[in-house]
N, CA, C and O atoms as a GROMACS GRO file, in nm:
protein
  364
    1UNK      N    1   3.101   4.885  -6.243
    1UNK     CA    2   3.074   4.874  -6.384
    1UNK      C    3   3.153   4.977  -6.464
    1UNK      O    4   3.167   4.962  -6.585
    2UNK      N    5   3.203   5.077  -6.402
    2UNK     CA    6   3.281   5.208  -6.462
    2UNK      C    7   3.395   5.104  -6.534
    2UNK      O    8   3.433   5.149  -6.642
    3UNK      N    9   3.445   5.001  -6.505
    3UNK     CA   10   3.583   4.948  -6.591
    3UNK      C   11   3.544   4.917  -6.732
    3UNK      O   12   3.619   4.921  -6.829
    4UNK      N   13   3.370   4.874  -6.730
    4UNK     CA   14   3.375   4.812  -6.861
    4UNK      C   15   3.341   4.930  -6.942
    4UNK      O   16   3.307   4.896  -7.056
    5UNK      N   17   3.339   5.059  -6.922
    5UNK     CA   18   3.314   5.222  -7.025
    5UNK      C   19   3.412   5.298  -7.023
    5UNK      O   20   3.454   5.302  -6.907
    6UNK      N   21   3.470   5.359  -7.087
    6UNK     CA   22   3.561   5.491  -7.065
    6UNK      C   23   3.484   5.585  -7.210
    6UNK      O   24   3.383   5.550  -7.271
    7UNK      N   25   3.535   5.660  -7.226
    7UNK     CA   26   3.440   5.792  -7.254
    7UNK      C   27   3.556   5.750  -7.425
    7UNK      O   28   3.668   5.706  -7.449
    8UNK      N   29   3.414   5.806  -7.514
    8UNK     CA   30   3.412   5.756  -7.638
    8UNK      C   31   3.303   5.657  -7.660
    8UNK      O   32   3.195   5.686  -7.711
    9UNK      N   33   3.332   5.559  -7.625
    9UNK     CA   34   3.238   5.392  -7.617
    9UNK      C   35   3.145   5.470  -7.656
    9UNK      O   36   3.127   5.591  -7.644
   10UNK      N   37   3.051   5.335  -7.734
   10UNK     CA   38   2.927   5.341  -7.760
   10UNK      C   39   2.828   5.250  -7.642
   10UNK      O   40   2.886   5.179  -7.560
   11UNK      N   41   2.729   5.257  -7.642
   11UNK     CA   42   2.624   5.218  -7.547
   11UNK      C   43   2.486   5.186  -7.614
   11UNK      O   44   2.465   5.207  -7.733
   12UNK      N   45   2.389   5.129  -7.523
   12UNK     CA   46   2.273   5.087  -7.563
   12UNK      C   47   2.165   5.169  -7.449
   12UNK      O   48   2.189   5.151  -7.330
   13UNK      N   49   2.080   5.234  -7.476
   13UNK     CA   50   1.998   5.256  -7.339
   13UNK      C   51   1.890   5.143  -7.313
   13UNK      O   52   1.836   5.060  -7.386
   14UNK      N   53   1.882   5.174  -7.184
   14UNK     CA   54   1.817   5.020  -7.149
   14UNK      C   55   1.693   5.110  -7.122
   14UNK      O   56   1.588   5.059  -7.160
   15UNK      N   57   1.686   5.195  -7.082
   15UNK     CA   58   1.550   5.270  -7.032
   15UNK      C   59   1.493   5.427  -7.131
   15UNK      O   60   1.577   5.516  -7.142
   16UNK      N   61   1.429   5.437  -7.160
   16UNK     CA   62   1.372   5.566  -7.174
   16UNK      C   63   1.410   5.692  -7.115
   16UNK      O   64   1.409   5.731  -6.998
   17UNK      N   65   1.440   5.740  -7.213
   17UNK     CA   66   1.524   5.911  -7.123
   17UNK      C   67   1.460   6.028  -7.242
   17UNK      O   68   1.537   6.109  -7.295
   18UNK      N   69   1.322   6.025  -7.274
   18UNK     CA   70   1.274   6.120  -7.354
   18UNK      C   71   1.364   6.225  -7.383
   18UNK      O   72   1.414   6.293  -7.293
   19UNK      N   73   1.384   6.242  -7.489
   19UNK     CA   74   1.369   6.174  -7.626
   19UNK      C   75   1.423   6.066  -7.687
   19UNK      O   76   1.395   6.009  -7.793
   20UNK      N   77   1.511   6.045  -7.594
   20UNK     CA   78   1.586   5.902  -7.640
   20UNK      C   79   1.546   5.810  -7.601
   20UNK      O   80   1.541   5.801  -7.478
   21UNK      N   81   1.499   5.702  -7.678
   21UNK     CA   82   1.410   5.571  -7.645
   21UNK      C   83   1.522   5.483  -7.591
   21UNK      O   84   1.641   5.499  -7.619
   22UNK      N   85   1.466   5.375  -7.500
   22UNK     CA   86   1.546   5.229  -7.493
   22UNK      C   87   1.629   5.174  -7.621
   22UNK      O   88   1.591   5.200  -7.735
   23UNK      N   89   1.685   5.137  -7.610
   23UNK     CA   90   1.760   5.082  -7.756
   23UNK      C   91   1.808   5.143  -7.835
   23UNK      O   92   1.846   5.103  -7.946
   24UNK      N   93   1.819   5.306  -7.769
   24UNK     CA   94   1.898   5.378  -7.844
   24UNK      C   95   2.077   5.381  -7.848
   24UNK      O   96   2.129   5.364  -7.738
   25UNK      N   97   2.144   5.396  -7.934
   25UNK     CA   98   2.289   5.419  -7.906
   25UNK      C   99   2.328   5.550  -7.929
   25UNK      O  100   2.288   5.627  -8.017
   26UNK      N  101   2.431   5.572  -7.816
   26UNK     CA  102   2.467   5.685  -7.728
   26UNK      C  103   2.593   5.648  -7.742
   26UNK      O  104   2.644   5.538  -7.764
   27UNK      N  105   2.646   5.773  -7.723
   27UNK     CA  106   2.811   5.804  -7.707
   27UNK      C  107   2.832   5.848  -7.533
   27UNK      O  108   2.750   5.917  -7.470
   28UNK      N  109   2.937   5.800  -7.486
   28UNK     CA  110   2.932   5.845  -7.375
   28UNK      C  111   3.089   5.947  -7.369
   28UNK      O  112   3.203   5.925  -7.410
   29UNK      N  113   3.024   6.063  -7.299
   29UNK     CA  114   3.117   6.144  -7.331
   29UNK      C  115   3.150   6.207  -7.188
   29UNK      O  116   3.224   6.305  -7.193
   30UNK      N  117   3.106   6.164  -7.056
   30UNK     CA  118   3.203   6.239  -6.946
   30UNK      C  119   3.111   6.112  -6.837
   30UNK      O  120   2.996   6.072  -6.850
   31UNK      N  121   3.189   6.083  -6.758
   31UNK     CA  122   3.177   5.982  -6.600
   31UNK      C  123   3.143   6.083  -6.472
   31UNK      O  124   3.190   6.189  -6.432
   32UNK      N  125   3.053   6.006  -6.437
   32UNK     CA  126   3.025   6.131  -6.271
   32UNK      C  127   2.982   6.043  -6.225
   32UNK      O  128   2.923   5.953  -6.286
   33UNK      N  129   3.002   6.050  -6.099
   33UNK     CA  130   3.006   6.011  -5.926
   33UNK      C  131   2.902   6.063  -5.842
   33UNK      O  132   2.872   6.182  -5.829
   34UNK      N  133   2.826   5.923  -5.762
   34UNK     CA  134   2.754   5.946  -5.687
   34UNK      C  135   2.767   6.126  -5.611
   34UNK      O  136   2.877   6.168  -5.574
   35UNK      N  137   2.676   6.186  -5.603
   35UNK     CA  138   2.718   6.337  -5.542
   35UNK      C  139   2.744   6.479  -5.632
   35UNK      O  140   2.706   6.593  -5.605
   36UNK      N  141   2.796   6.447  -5.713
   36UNK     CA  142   2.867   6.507  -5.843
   36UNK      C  143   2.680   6.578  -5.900
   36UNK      O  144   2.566   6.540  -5.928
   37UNK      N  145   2.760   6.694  -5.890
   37UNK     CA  146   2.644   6.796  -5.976
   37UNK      C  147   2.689   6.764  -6.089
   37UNK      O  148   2.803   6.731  -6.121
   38UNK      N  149   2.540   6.781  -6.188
   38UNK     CA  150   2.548   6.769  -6.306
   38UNK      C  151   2.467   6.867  -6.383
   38UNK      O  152   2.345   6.859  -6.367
   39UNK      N  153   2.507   6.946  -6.454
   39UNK     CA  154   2.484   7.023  -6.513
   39UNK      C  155   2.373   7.070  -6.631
   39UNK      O  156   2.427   7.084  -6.740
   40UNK      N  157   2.224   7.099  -6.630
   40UNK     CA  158   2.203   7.098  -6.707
   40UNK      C  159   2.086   7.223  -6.822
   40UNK      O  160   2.093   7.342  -6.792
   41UNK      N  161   2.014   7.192  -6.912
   41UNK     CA  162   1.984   7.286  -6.922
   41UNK      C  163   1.902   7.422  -6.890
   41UNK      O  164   1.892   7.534  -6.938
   42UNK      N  165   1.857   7.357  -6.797
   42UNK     CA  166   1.715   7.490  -6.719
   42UNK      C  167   1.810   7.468  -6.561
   42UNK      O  168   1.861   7.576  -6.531
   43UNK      N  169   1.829   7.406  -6.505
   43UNK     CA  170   1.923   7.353  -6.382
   43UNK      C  171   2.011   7.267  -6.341
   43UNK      O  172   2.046   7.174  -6.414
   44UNK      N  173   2.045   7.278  -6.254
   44UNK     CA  174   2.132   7.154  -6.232
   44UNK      C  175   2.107   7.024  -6.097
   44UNK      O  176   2.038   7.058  -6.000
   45UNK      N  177   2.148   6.928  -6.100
   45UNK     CA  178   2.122   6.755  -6.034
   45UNK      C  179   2.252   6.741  -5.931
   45UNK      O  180   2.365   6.786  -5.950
   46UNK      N  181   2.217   6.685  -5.846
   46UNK     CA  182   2.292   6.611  -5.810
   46UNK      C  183   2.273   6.506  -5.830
   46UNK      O  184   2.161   6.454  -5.826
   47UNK      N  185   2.411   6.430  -5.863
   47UNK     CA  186   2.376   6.266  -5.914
   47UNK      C  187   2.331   6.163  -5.795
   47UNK      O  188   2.402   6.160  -5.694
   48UNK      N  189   2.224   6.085  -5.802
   48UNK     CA  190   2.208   6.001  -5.728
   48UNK      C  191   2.312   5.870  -5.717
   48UNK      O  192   2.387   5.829  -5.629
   49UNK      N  193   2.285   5.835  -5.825
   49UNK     CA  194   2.412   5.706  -5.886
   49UNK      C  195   2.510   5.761  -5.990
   49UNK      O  196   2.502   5.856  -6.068
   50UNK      N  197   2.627   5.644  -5.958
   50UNK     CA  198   2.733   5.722  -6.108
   50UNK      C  199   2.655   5.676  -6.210
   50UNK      O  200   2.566   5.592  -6.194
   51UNK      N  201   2.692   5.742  -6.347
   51UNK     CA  202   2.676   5.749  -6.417
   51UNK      C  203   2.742   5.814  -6.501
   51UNK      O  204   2.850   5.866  -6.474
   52UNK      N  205   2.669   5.822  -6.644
   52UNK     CA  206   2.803   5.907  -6.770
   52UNK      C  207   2.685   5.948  -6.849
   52UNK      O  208   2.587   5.888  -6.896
   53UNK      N  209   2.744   6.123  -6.850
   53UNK     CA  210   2.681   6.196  -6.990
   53UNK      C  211   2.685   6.171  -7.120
   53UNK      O  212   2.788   6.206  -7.177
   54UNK      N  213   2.618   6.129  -7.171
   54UNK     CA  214   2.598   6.062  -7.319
   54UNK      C  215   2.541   6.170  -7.425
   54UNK      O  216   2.459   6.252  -7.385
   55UNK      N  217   2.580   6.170  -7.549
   55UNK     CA  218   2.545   6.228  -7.667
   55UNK      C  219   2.469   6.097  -7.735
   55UNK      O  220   2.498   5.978  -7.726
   56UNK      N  221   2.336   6.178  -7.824
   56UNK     CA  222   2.301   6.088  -7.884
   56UNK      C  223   2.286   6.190  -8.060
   56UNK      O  224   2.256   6.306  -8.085
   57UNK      N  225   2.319   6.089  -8.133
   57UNK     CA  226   2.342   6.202  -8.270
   57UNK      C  227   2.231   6.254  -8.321
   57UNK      O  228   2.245   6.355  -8.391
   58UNK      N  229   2.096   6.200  -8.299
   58UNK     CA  230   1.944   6.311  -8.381
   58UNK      C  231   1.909   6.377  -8.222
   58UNK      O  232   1.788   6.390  -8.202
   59UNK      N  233   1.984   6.411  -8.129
   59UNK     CA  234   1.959   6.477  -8.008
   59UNK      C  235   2.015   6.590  -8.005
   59UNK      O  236   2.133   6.565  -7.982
   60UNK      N  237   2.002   6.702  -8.016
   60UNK     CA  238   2.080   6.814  -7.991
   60UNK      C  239   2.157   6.847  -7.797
   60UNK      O  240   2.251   6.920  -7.765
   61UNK      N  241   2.081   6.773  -7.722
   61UNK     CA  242   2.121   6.800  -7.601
   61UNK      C  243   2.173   6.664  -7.501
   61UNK      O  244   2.094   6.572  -7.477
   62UNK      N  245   2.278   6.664  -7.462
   62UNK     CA  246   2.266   6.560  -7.383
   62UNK      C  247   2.256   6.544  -7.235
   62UNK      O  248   2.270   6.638  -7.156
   63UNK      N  249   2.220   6.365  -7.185
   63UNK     CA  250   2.170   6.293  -7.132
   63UNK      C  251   2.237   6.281  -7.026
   63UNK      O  252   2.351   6.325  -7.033
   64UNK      N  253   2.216   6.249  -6.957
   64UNK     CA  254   2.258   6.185  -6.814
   64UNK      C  255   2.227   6.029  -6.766
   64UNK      O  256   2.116   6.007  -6.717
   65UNK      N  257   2.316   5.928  -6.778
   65UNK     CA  258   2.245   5.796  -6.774
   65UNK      C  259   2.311   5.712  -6.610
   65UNK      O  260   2.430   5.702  -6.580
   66UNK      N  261   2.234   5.678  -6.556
   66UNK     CA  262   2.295   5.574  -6.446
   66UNK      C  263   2.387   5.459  -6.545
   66UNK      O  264   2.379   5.428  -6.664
   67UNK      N  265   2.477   5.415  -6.431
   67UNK     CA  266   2.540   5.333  -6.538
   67UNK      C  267   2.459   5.164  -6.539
   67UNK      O  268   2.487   5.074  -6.618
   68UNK      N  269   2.379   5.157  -6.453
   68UNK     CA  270   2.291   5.028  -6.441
   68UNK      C  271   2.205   5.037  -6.592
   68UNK      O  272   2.154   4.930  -6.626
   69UNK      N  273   2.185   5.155  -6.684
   69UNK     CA  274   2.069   5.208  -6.786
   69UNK      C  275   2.137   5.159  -6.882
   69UNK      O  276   2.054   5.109  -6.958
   70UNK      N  277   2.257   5.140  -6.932
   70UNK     CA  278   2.372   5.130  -7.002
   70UNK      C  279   2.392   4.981  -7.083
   70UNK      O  280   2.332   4.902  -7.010
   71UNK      N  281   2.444   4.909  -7.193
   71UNK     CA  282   2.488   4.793  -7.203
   71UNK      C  283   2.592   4.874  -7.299
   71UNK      O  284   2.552   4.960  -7.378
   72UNK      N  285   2.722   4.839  -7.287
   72UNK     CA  286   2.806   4.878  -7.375
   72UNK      C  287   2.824   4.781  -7.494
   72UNK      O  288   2.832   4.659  -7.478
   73UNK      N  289   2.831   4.846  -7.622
   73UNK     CA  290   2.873   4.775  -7.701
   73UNK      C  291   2.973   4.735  -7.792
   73UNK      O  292   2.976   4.699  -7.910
   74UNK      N  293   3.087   4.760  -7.662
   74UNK     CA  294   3.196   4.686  -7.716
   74UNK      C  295   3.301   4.617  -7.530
   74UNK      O  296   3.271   4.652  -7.416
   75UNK      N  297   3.376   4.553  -7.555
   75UNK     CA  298   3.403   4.494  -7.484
   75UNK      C  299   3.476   4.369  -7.471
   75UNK      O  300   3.488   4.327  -7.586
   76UNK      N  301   3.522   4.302  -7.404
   76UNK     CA  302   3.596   4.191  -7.373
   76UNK      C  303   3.484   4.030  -7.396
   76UNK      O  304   3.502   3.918  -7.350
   77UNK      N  305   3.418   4.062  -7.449
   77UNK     CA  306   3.270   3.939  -7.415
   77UNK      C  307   3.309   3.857  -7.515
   77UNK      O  308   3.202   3.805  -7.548
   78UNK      N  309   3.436   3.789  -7.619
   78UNK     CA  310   3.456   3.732  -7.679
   78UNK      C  311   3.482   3.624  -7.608
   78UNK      O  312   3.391   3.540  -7.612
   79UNK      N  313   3.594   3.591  -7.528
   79UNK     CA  314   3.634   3.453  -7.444
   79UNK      C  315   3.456   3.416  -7.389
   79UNK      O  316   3.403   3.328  -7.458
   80UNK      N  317   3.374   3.468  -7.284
   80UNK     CA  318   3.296   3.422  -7.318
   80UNK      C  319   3.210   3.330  -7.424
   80UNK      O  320   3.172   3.213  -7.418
   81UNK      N  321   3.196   3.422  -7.513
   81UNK     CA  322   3.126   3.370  -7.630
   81UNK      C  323   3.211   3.226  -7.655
   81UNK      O  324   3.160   3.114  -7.657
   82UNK      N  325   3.340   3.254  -7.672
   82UNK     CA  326   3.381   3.144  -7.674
   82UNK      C  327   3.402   2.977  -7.658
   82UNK      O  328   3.409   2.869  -7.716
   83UNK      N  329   3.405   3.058  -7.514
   83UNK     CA  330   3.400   2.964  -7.410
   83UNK      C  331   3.223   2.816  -7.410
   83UNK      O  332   3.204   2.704  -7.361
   84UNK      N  333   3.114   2.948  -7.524
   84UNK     CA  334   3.003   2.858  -7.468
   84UNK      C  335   3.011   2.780  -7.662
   84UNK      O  336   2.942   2.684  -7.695
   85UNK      N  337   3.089   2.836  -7.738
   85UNK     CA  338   3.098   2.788  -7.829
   85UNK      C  339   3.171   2.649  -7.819
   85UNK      O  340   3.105   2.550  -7.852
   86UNK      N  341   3.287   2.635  -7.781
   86UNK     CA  342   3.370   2.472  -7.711
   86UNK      C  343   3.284   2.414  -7.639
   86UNK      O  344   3.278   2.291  -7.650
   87UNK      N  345   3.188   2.485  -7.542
   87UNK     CA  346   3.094   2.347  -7.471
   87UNK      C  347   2.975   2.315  -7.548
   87UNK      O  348   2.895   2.247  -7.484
   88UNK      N  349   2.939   2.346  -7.670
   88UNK     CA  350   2.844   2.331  -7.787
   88UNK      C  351   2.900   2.188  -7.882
   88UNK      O  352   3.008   2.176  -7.940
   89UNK      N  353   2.815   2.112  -7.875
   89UNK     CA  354   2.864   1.914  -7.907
   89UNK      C  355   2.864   1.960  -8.059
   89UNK      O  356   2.758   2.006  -8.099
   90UNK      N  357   2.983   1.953  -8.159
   90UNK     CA  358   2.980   1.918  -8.230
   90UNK      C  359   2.902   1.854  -8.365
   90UNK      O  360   2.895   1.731  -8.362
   91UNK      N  361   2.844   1.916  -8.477
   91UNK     CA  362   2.713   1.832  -8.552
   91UNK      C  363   2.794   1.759  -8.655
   91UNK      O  364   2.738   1.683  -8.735
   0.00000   0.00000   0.00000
Protein backbone atom coordinates (compact mmCIF):
# COMPACT_ATOMS: atom_id res chain seq x y z
CA UNK A 1 0.00 0.00 0.00
CA UNK A 2 3.21 2.35 0.55
CA UNK A 3 2.85 3.18 -3.54
CA UNK A 4 -0.45 4.71 -3.12
CA UNK A 5 1.23 7.58 -0.15
CA UNK A 6 4.40 9.42 -0.29
CA UNK A 7 4.87 12.00 2.40
CA UNK A 8 2.90 15.30 2.00
CA UNK A 9 -0.53 13.43 0.96
CA UNK A 10 -3.40 13.92 2.82
CA UNK A 11 -5.26 10.93 4.51
CA UNK A 12 -8.39 9.89 6.27
CA UNK A 13 -8.10 7.92 9.66
CA UNK A 14 -10.03 4.97 9.66
CA UNK A 15 -9.57 4.28 13.41
CA UNK A 16 -9.30 6.29 16.54
CA UNK A 17 -5.85 7.40 17.70
CA UNK A 18 -6.97 9.76 20.72
CA UNK A 19 -7.11 12.62 20.10
CA UNK A 20 -7.62 12.19 16.68
CA UNK A 21 -10.94 10.67 15.84
CA UNK A 22 -11.74 8.31 12.73
CA UNK A 23 -12.44 10.60 9.91
CA UNK A 24 -9.96 12.76 10.72
CA UNK A 25 -7.48 14.26 7.98
CA UNK A 26 -3.88 13.97 8.56
CA UNK A 27 -0.83 14.90 6.77
CA UNK A 28 1.54 12.27 6.45
CA UNK A 29 4.87 13.33 7.05
CA UNK A 30 7.60 10.35 7.39
CA UNK A 31 7.14 6.21 6.25
CA UNK A 32 8.50 3.47 8.68
CA UNK A 33 8.98 -0.15 8.37
CA UNK A 34 7.93 -3.06 10.07
CA UNK A 35 10.89 -3.02 13.03
CA UNK A 36 11.74 0.64 12.73
CA UNK A 37 11.72 2.44 16.17
CA UNK A 38 9.59 5.16 16.40
CA UNK A 39 10.04 7.84 18.33
CA UNK A 40 7.98 9.31 20.75
CA UNK A 41 6.99 11.52 23.41
CA UNK A 42 7.47 9.88 26.96
CA UNK A 43 9.23 6.73 24.83
CA UNK A 44 9.83 5.05 22.10
CA UNK A 45 7.93 1.78 19.76
CA UNK A 46 8.95 -0.45 17.76
CA UNK A 47 6.76 -0.59 14.78
CA UNK A 48 4.70 -3.59 14.50
CA UNK A 49 3.38 -2.82 10.88
CA UNK A 50 4.61 -0.10 8.36
CA UNK A 51 3.18 2.69 8.67
CA UNK A 52 3.60 6.74 8.40
CA UNK A 53 3.85 9.55 11.00
CA UNK A 54 1.11 11.89 10.43
CA UNK A 55 0.47 15.55 11.57
CA UNK A 56 -2.87 16.52 12.29
CA UNK A 57 -3.43 20.53 12.34
CA UNK A 58 -5.65 21.14 15.94
CA UNK A 59 -2.94 18.38 17.27
CA UNK A 60 0.13 19.70 18.59
CA UNK A 61 1.87 16.19 18.56
CA UNK A 62 2.07 13.62 16.11
CA UNK A 63 0.71 10.17 15.33
CA UNK A 64 1.84 7.06 14.27
CA UNK A 65 -0.67 5.25 11.87
CA UNK A 66 -0.50 1.56 10.35
CA UNK A 67 -0.93 2.00 6.85
CA UNK A 68 -4.13 -0.49 6.84
CA UNK A 69 -5.73 2.86 9.34
CA UNK A 70 -5.22 5.15 6.35
CA UNK A 71 -7.53 5.97 3.08
CA UNK A 72 -5.67 8.49 1.09
CA UNK A 73 -7.26 11.21 -0.41
CA UNK A 74 -5.87 11.67 -3.43
CA UNK A 75 -4.91 9.27 -6.01
CA UNK A 76 -5.26 7.55 -9.34
CA UNK A 77 -9.15 6.36 -8.57
CA UNK A 78 -10.42 8.37 -11.57
CA UNK A 79 -10.20 5.57 -14.51
CA UNK A 80 -12.03 3.64 -12.05
CA UNK A 81 -14.70 5.94 -11.42
CA UNK A 82 -14.78 6.03 -14.84
CA UNK A 83 -14.79 3.01 -15.91
CA UNK A 84 -18.22 2.35 -13.67
CA UNK A 85 -19.55 5.57 -15.19
CA UNK A 86 -19.46 3.88 -19.18
CA UNK A 87 -21.06 0.70 -17.69
CA UNK A 88 -24.01 3.01 -16.22
CA UNK A 89 -27.14 2.61 -19.21
CA UNK A 90 -27.69 5.80 -20.36
CA UNK A 91 -31.25 7.88 -19.23
Amino acid sequence: MRNQFKVGDLAITLIDLPPVMAGSVVELLEYFSRGDIIRGPVRDHIARLPGWICAHQLVPLNAAYGEHSLMPLRGDFEPEQQKQREAEPCA
